[in-house]
PyMOL CGO cylinders between C-alpha atoms (Angstrom):
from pymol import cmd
from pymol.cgo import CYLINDER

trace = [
    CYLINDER, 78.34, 147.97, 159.97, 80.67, 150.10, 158.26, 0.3, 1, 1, 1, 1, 1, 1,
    CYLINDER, 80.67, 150.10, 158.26, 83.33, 148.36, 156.98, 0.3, 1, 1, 1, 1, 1, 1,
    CYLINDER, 83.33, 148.36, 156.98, 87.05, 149.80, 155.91, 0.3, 1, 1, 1, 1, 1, 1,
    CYLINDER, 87.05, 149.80, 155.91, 88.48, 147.10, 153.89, 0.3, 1, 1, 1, 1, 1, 1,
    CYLINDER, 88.48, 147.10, 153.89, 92.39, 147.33, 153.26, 0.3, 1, 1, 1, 1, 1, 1,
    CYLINDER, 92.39, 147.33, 153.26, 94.01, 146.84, 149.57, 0.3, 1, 1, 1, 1, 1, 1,
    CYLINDER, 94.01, 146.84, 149.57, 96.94, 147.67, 148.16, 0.3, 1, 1, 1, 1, 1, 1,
    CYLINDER, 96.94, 147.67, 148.16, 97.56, 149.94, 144.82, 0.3, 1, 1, 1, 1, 1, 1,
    CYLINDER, 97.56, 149.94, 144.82, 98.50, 147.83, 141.97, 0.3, 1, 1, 1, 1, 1, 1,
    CYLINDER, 98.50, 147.83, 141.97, 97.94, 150.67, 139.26, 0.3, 1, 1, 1, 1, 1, 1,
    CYLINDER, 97.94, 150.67, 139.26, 97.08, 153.85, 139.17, 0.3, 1, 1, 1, 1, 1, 1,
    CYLINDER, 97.08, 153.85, 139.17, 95.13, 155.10, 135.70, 0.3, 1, 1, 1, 1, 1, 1,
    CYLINDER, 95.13, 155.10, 135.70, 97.43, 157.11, 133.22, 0.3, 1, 1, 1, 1, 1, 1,
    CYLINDER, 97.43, 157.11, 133.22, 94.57, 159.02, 131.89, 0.3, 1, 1, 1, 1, 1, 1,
    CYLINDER, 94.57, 159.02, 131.89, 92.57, 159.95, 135.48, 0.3, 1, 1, 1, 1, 1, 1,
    CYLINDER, 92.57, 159.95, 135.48, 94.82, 159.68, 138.63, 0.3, 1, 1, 1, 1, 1, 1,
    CYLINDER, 94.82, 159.68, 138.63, 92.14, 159.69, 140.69, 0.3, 1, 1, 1, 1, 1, 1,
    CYLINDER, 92.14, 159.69, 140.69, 91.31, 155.92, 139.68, 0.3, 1, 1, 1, 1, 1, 1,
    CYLINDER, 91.31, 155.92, 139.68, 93.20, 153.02, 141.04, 0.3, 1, 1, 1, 1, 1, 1,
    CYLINDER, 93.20, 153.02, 141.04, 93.10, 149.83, 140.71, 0.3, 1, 1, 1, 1, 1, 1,
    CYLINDER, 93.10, 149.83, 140.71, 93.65, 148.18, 144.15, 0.3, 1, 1, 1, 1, 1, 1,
    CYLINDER, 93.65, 148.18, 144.15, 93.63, 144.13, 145.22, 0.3, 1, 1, 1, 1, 1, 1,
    CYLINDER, 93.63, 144.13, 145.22, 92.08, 143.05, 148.17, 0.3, 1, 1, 1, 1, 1, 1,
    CYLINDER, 92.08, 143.05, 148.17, 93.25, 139.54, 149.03, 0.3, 1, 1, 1, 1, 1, 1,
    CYLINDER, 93.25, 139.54, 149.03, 93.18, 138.68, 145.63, 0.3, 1, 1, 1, 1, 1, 1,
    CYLINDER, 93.18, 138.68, 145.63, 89.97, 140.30, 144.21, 0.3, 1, 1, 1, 1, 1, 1,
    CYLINDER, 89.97, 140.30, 144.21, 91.20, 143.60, 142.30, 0.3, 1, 1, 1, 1, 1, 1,
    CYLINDER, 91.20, 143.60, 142.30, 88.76, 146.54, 141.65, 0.3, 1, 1, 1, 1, 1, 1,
    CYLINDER, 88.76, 146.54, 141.65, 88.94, 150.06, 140.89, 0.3, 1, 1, 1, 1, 1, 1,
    CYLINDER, 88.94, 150.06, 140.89, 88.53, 152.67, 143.70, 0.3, 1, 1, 1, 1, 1, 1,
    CYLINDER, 88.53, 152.67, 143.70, 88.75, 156.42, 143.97, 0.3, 1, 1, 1, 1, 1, 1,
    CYLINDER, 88.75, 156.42, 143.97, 92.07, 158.03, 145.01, 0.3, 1, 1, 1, 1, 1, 1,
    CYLINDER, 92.07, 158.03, 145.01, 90.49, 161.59, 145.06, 0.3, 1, 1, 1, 1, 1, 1,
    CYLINDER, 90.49, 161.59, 145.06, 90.14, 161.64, 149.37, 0.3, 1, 1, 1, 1, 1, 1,
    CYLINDER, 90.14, 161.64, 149.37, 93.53, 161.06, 149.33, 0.3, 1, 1, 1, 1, 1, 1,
    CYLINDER, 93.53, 161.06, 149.33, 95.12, 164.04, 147.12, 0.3, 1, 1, 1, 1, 1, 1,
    CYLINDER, 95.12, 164.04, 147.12, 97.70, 165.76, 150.04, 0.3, 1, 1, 1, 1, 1, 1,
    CYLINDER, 97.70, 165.76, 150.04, 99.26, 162.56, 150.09, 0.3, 1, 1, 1, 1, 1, 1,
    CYLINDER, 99.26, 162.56, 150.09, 98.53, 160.35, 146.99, 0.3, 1, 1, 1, 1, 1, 1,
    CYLINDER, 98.53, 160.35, 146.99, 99.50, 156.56, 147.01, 0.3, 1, 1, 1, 1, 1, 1,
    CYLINDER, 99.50, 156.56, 147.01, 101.68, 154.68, 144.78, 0.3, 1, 1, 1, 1, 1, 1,
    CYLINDER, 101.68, 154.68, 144.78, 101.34, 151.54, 143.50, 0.3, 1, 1, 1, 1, 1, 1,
    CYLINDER, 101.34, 151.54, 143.50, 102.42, 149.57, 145.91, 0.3, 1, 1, 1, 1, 1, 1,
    CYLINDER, 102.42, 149.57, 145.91, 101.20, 151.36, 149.05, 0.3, 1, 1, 1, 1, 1, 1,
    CYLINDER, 101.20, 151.36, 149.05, 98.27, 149.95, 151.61, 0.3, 1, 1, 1, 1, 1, 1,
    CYLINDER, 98.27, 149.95, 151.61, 94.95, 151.80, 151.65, 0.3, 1, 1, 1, 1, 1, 1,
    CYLINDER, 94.95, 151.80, 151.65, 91.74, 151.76, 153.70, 0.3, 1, 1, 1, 1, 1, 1,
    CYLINDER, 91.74, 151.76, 153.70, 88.86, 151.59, 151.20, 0.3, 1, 1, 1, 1, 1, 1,
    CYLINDER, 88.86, 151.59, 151.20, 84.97, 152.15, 152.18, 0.3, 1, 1, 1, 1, 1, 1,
    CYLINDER, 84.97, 152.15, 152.18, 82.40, 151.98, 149.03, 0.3, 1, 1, 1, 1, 1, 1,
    CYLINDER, 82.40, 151.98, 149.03, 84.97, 152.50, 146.63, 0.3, 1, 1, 1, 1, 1, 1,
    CYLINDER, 84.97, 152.50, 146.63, 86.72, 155.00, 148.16, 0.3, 1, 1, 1, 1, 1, 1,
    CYLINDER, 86.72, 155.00, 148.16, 90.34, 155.37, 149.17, 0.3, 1, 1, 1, 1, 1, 1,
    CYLINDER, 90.34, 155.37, 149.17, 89.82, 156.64, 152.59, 0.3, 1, 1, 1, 1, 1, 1,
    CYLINDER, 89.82, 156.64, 152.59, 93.69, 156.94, 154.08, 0.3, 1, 1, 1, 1, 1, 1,
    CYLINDER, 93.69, 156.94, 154.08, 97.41, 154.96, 153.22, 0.3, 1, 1, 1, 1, 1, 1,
    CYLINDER, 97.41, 154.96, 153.22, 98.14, 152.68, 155.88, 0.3, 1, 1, 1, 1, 1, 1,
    CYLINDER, 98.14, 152.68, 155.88, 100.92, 150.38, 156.26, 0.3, 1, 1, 1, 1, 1, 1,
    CYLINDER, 100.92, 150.38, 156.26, 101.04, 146.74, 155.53, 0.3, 1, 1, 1, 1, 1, 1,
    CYLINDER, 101.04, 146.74, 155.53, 100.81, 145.74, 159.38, 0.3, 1, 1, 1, 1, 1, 1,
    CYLINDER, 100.81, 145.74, 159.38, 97.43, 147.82, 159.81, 0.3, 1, 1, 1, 1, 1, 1,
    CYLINDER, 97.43, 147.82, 159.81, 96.18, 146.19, 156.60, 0.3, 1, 1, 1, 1, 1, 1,
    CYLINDER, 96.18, 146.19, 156.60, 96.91, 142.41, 158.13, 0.3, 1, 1, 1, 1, 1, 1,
    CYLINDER, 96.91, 142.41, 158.13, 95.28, 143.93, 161.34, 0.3, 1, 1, 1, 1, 1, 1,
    CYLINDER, 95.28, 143.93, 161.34, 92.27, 144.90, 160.07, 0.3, 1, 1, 1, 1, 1, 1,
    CYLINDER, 92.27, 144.90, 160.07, 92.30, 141.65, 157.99, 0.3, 1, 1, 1, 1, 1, 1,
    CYLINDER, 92.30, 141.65, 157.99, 92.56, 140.27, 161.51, 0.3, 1, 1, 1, 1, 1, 1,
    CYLINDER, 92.56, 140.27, 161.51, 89.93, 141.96, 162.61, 0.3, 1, 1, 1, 1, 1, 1,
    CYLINDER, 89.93, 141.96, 162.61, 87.41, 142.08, 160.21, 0.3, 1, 1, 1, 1, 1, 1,
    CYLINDER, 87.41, 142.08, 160.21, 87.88, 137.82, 160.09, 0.3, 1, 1, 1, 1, 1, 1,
    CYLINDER, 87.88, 137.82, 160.09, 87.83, 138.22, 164.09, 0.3, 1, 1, 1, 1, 1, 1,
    CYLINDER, 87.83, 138.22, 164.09, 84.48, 139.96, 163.62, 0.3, 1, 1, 1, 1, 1, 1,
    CYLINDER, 84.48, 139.96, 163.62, 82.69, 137.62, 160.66, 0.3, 1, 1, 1, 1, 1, 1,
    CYLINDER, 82.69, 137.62, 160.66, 82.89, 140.56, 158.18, 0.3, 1, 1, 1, 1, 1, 1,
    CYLINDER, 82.89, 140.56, 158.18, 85.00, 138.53, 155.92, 0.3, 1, 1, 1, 1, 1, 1,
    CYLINDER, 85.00, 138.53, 155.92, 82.54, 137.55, 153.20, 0.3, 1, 1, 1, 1, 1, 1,
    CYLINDER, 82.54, 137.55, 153.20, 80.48, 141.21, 153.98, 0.3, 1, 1, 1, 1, 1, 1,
    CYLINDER, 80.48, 141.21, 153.98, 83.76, 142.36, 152.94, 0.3, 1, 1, 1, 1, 1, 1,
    CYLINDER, 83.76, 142.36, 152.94, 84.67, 140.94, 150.16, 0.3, 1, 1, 1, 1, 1, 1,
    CYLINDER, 84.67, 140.94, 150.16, 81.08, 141.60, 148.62, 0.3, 1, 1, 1, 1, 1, 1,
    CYLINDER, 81.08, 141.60, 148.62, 81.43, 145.06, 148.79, 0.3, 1, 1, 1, 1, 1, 1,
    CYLINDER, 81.43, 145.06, 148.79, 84.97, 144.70, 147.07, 0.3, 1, 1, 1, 1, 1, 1,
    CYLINDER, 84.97, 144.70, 147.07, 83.19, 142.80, 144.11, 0.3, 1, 1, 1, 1, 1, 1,
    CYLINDER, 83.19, 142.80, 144.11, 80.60, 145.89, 143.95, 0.3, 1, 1, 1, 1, 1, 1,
    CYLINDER, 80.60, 145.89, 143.95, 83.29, 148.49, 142.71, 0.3, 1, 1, 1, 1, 1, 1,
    CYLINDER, 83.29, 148.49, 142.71, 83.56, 146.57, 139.73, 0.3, 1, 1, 1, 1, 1, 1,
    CYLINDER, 83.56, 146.57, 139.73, 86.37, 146.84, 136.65, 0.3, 1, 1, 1, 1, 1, 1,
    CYLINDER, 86.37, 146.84, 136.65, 83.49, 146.66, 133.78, 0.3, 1, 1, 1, 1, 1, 1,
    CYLINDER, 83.49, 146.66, 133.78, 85.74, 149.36, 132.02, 0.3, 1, 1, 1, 1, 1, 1,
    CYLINDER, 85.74, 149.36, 132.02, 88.66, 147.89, 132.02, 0.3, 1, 1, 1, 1, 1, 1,
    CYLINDER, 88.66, 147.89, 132.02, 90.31, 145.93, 129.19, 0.3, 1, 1, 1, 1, 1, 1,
    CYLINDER, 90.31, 145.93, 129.19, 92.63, 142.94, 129.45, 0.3, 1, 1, 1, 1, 1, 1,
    CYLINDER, 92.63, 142.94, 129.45, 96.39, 142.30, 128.27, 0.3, 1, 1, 1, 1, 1, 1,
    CYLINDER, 96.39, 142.30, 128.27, 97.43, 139.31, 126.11, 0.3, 1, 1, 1, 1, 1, 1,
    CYLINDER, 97.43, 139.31, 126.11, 98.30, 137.66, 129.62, 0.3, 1, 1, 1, 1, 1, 1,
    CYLINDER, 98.30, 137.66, 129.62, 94.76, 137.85, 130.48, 0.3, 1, 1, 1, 1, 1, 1,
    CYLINDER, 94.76, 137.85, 130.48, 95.34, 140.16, 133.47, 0.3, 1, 1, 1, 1, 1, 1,
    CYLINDER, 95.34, 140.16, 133.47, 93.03, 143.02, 133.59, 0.3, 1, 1, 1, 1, 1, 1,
    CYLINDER, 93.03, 143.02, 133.59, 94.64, 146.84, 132.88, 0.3, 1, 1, 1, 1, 1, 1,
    CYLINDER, 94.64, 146.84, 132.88, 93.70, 150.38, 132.99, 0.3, 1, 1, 1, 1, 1, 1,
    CYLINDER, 93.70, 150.38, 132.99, 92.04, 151.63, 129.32, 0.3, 1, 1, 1, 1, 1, 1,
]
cmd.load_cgo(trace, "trace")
């Protein structure tokens, strides 16, 4: 099953724009904004991501739908393993301890 897995923007990188970092339900990874250049998000804004790709914005309502859905479905864990996948191996942390763009 394909699955479209909804996260929202929590930083875009200074040096490539085209690389976000996004959090799904707590797990936060970096995806690929580059599908989305006519109408590029903003931290803060939903998206639809599919093997680490930013596919379209959507709004928080759709996200918690497709959450719904997805949980509905038993594609929760599937999910979230493909979230882990995109990885932030590159990415350096602050003093808090919270991960942040290089």
């Amino acid at each position: 099953m394909c699955l479209a897995i909804p996260g929202t923007i929590i930083e875009i990188d200074s040096q490539n724009p085209q690389q976000a970092v996004v959090d799904v339900v707590g797990v936060r990874r970096k995806v690929d904004l580059g599908l989305l250049q006519d109408d590029p998000p903003v931290p803060g804004d939903w998206v639809l991501i599919h093997v680490g790709f930013a596919m379209s914005k959507i709004s928080e309502a759709d996200a918690a739908d497709q959450m719904r859905t997805l949980t509905m479905l038993g594609e929760t864990e599937a999910a979230m393993q493909e979230v882990r996948g995109y990885g932030l191996d590159n990415q350096e942390q602050d003093q808090s301890g919270q991960r942040r763009m290089p």
